[in-house]
N, C-alpha and C positions, 0 to 999 in steps of 0.2 A: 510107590507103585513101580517105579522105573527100576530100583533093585531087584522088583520080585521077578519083572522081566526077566531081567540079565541075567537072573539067577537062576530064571524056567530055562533058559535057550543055552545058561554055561558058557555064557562070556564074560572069563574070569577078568580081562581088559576093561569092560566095560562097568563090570561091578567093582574095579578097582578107583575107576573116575568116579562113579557114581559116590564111593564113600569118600572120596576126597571132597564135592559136593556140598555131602552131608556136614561134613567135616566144615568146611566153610562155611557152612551156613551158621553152624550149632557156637561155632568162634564171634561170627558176627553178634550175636545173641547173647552172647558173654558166658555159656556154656562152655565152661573150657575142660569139664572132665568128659563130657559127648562130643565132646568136638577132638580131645585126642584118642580116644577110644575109635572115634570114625577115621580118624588119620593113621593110626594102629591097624586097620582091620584094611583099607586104602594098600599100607606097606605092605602086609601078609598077601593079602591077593596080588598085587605087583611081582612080588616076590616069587609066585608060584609059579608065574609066563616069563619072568626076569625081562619085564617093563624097568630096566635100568633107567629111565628117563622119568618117568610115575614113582620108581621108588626113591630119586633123588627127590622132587618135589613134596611128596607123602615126610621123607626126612627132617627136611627143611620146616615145614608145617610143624610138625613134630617139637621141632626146637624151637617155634614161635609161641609155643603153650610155656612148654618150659619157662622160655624167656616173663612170658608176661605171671608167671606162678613166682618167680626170682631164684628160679634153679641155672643158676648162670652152668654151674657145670654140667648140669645134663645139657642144657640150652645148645653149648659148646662143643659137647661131644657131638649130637645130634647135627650142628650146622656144619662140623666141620666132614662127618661121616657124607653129608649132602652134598657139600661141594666137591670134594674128591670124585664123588660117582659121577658127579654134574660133569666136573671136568673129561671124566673118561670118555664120555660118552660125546660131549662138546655141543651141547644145550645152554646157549648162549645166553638168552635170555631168562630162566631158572639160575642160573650162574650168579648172575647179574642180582637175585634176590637172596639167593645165600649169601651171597657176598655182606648186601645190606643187613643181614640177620646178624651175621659174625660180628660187621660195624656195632649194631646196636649192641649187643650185649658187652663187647670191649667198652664202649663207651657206659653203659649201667656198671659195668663194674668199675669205671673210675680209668679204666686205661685208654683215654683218648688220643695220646699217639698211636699206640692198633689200629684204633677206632678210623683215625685220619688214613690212616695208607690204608685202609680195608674201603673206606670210601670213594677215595682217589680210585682207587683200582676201578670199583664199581663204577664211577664214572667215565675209566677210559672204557670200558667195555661197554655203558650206555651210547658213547662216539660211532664206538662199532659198530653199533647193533643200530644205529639211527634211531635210536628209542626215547622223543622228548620226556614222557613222561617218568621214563626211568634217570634223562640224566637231571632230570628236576628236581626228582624223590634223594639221589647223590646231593646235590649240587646245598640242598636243605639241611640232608644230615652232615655235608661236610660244614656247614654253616653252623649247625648246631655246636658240632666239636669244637669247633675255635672260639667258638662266644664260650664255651667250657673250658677251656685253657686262656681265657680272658683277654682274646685276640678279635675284637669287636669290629675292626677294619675289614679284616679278611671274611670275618661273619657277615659283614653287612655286603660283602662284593657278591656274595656266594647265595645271601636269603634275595638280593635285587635277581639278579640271574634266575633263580628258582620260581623267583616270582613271573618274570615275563613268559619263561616256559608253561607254566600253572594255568597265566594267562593267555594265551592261545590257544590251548585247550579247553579254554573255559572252565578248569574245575573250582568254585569256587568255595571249596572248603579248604581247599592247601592255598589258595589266595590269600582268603581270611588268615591263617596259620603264618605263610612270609608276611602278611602286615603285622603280624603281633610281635613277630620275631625280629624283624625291622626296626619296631619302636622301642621293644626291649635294648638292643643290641646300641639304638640312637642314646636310650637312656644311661647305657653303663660305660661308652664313651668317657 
């Protein structure tokens, strides 16, 4: 109903957000061919007002589909087309998530030195941004890459750190996740 709004009154801005939304909702749900189709229709309408800020984000989304379908190279093109615009624009916090997308996929595809300095990065700009829960979501994946290059000290410095941020915020699904990571990481010590 909220689209049909935006789309009686021709607020292309707003029918842009809306299908981004939609988009996340349909992702959540494991919908991932409605979910990039609402992330496609998101960029187009961004595109028409040059919401350069919407269409980084809408990008990004974009290459999270990819990613979880295992189109590393669309994934790729897609996160890296989103950060460049992110950066022009200088949307810190969207930055700060491309960033992690680009991590992820370097790391699925086995190149976890990428993966490491795409994280790092990620988490100096988490610093900046004073954003616990972004430097938690860093500080995890930078944990994960080294317990993948079979560096389990510096994994375990990184999943404890992750964890106490996690914990303050009370989320405790990424809690549960640093304890598993923890015990994994204590086991291959």
């Amino acid at each position: 109903r909220c689209l049909a709004i935006f789309q009686k009154l021709g607020s292309l801005s707003h029918i842009a957000i809306t299908y981004q939304n939609i988009g996340a909702e349909q992702l959540a749900m494991g919908n991932y061919g409605k979910a990039q189709e609402a992330f496609q229709r998101s960029l187009d309408t961004a595109d028409q007002v040059d919401d350069k800020p919407l269409m980084g984000v809408a990008l990004s989304d974009i290459s999270e589909i990819h990613l979880l379908l295992g189109s590393y190279d669309d994934a790729l093109d897609y996160a890296q087309r989103s950060l460049k615009l992110l950066k022009k624009v200088g949307e810190q916090r969207p930055i700060a998530d491309s960033l992690e997308t680009v991590g992820e996929i370097y790391a699925s595809t086995g190149n976890y030195n990428a993966a490491l300095k795409i994280f790092k990065e990620e988490f100096r700009l988490g610093e900046e941004i004073k954003d616990p829960i972004k430097l938690a979501s860093s500080q995890y994946q930078i944990g994960v890459t080294y317990a993948m290059l079979g560096d389990y000290d510096r994994a375990l410095t990184n999943y404890k750190s992750a964890l106490a941020l996690w914990s303050a915020a009370e989320i405790k699904l990424w809690m549960g996740k640093c304890y598993l990571m923890i015990g994994s990481a204590e086991f291959h010590k």
